[in-house]
TITI-995355 format. One record per residue (C-alpha): residue in one letter; x, y, z. Coordinates in Angstrom, 2 decimals, m for minus. Each point is the difference from the previous one (the first is absolute). Example, Ala and Ser with C-alpha at 12.3 -4.5 7.8 and 13.67 -1.06 7.14 Angstrom:
<sites>
type; c1; c2; c3
A; 12.30; m4.50; 7.80
S; 1.37; 3.44; m0.66
</sites>
This chain:
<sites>
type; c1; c2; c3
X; 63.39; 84.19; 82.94
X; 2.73; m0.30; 2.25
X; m0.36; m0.28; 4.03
X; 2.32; 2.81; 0.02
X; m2.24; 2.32; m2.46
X; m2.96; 1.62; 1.41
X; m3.12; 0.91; m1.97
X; m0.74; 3.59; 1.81
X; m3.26; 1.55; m1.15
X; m1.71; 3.77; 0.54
X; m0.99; m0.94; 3.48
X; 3.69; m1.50; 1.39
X; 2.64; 1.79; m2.36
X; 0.13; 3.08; 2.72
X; 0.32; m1.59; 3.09
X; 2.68; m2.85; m1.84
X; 1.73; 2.81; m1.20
X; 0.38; 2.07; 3.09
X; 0.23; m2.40; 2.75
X; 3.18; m2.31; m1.58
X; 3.27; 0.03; 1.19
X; 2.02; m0.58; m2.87
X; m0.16; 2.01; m3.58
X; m3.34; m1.41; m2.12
X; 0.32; m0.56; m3.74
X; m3.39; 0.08; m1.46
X; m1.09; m1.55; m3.12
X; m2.53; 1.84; m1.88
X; m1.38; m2.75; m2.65
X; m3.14; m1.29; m2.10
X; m0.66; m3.85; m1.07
X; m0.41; 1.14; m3.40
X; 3.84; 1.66; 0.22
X; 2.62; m2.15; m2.13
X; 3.32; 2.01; 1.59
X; m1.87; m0.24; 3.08
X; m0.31; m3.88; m0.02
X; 3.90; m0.16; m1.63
X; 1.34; 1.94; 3.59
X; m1.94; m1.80; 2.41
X; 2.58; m2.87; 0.28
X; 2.75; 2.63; 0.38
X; m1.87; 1.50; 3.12
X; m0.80; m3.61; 1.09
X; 4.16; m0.37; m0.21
X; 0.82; 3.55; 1.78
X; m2.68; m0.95; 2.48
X; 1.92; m2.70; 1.29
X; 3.02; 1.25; m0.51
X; m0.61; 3.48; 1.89
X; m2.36; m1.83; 2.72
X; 0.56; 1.81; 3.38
X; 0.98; 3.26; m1.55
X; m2.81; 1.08; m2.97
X; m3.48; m0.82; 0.56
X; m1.54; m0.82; m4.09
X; m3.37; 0.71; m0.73
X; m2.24; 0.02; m2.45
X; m3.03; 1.88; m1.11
X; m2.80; m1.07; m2.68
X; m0.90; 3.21; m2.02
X; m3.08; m1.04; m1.22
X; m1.28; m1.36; 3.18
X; 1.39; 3.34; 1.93
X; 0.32; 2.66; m2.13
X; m0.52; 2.81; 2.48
X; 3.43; m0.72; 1.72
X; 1.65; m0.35; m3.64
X; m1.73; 3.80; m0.65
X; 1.01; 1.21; 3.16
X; 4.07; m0.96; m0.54
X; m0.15; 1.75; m3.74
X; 0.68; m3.79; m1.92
X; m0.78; 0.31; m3.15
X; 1.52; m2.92; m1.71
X; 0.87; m3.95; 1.13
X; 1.72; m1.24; 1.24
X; 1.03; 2.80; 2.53
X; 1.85; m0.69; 2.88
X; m0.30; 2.65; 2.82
X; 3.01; m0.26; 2.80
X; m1.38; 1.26; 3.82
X; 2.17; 0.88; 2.73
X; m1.31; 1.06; 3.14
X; m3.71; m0.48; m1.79
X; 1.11; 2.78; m2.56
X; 0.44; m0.72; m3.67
X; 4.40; 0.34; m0.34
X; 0.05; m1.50; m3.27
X; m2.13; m0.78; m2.94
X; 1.16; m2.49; m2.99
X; m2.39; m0.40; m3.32
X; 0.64; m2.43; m2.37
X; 1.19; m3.73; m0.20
X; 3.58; 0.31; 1.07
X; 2.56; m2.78; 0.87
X; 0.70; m1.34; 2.94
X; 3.28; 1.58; 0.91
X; m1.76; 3.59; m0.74
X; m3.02; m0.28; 2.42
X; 2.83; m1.59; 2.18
X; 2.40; 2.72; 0.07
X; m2.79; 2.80; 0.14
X; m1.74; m1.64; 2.93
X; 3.40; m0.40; 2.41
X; 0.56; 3.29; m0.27
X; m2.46; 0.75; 2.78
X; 0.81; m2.80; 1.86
</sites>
């Protein structure tokens, strides 16, 4: 896990959410998830790439699964987008790169 990659659990994923500064793309994941483990070097890549303007974050399902309820994810990996701690974008599925890319800098 990356420096730049939080872990954010039932108990922190409100207050992370709400209180940062910068749009916050979070993660929703499982260890048992094969897309899952195939994108987390491409948000390891867009973390350092898009340091200083999105915040990326991710959230264990099985170890949390009363934020996953709450936020309607059904599937994984899903990535919710948060702007202004309000969900702006959601993306399901193992995408490429230049996809999550383009779909995140539209809100920044």
């Amino acid at each position: 896990m990356s420096e730049k990659i939080a872990n954010l659990t039932t108990d922190t994923f409100t207050a992370t959410i709400t209180s940062a500064t910068t749009p916050v793309l979070v993660d929703f994941w499982a260890p048992w998830c094969g897309p899952c483990k195939a994108i987390a070097p491409i948000l390891e890549e867009l973390a350092t790439e898009l340091d200083g303007k999105l915040k990326i974050v991710k959230v264990n399902i099985d170890d949390n699964e009363a934020v996953a309820v709450e936020y309607g994810v059904r599937a994984i990996p899903t990535m919710i987008l948060f702007k202004g701690g309000q969900a702006a974008e959601t993306l399901v599925g193992m995408m490429p790169k230049a996809a999550i890319k383009a779909k995140v800098a539209a809100h920044l």
